[in-house]
N, C-alpha and C positions, 0 to 999 in steps of 0.2 A: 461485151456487156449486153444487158438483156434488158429491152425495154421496157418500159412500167405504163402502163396504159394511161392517159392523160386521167389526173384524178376532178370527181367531179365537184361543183360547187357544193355546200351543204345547204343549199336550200330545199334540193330534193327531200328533207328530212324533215321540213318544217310541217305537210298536211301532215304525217302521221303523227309530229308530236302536238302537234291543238288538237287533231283528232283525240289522243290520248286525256287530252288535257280537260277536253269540253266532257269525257265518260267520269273521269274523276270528279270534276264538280257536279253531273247529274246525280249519281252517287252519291254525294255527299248533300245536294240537297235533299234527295231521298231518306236517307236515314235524319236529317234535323225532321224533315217535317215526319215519321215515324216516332219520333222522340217526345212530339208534341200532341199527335193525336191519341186521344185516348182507344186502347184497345176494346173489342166491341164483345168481346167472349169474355165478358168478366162475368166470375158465379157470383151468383144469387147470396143477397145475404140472408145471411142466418137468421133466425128468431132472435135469437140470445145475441144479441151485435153489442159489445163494449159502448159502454157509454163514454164520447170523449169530452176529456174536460178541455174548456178555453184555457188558455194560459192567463195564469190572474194578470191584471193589471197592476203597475209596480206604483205602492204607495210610499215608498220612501226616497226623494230625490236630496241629493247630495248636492247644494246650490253654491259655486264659487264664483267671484268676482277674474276674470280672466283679465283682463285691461280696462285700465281708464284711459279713453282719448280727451284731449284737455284742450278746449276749444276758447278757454277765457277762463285764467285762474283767481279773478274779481278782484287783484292789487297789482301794484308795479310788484318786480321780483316774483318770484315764488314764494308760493303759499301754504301753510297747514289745513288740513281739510278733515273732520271726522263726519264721519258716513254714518247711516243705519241704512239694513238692508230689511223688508217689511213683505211679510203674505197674506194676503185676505187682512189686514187689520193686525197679525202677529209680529213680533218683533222674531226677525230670524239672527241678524248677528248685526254686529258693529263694528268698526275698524277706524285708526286713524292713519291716514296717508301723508307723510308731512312730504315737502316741496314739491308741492303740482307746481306745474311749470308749464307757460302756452309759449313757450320759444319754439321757435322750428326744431325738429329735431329732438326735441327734449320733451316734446310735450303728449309723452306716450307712457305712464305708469303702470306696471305689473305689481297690483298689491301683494303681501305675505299675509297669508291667513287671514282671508276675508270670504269668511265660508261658513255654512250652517246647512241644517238639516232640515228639509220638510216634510210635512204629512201631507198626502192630499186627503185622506180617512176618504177615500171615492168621490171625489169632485172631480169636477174634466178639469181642473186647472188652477189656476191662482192669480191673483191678481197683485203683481211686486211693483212697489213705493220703493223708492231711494233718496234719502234725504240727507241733506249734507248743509253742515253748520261749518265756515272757514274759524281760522284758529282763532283766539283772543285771548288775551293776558288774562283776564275773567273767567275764563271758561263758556260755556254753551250760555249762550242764551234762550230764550223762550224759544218760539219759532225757527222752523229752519232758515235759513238762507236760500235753499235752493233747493227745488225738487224735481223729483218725475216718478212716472208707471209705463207700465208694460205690461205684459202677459207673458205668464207660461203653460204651456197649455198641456194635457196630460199626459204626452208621449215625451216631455222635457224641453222641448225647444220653446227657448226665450231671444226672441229678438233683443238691438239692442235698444237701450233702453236711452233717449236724453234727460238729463236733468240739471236744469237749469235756477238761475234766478229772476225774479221778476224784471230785474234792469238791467239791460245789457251787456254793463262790465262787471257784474257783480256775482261773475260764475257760469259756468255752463260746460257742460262733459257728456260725455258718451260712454256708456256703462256695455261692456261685453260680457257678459255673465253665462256660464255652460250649468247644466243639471246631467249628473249622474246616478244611475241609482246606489241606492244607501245600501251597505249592509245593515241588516237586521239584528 
């Protein structure tokens, strides 16, 4: 039989492969930063240059009520709750939510169809009221029960919103509300 020469460790392999390794990301940071600088031979514009228009600003936001978090549903048990949803001083929509509920675990509502449409007509924004009367055999009374505001401002984002009653147990919720724009 014919000897085989004693074979060697593979670390003799290791400078050339970080050598290989350190050219490929020099390389590659070369082409990022070529991606990012602007080129310096650009022609001269024309007389006649296209005028660009800004892309309009979108006036119709699609406003939906995404969760109520229910921090104090203002009676033992669960409660009937109807809402108005309010911009700059306009009524946007209404809804009624029956069994809010501040149990652990239960006390998170996904309303159905609590949603309206807004105009900004070019205002940077809107200023949303949410007012909520709890149920009664009577119906609404005068006054709400419980209120809050927020803002939304003109690229759509609305924080969340609380809205409360003036007495402790007597109501308090956390409004998640998204804006999308409307079809026209």
């Amino acid at each position: 039989m014919s000897e085989q020469p004693p074979k060697k460790p593979n670390l003799h392999a290791v400078p050339a492969i970080l050598t290989g390794l350190a050219a490929l990301i020099a390389s590659l940071k070369h082409d990022e930063r070529e991606a990012r600088v602007p080129q310096q031979h650009v022609a001269a514009p024309s007389k006649a240059v296209a005028k660009v228009e800004a892309r309009p600003a979108i006036d119709r936001w699609r406003i939906v009520v995404d969760r109520i978090s229910v921090e104090h549903d203002g009676s033992p048990g669960d409660t009937d709750w109807r809402f108005t949803v309010e911009a700059d001083d306009d009524a946007l929509f209404a809804f009624q939510q029956d069994g809010l509920d501040d149990t652990g675990g239960r006390n998170v509502a996904v309303p159905k169809d609590a949603g309206g449409v807004l105009r900004l007509d070019g205002r940077d924004g809107a200023r949303i009221v949410i007012k909520g009367w709890r149920g009664r055999l009577l119906g609404l009374g005068g006054s709400p029960d419980a209120t809050g505001e927020g803002r939304m401002s003109k690229n759509g984002a609305i924080g969340p919103i609380r809205v409360s009653a003036p007495e402790a147990d007597g109501g308090a919720f956390v409004f998640h509300l998204s804006a999308d724009p409307a079809d026209k």
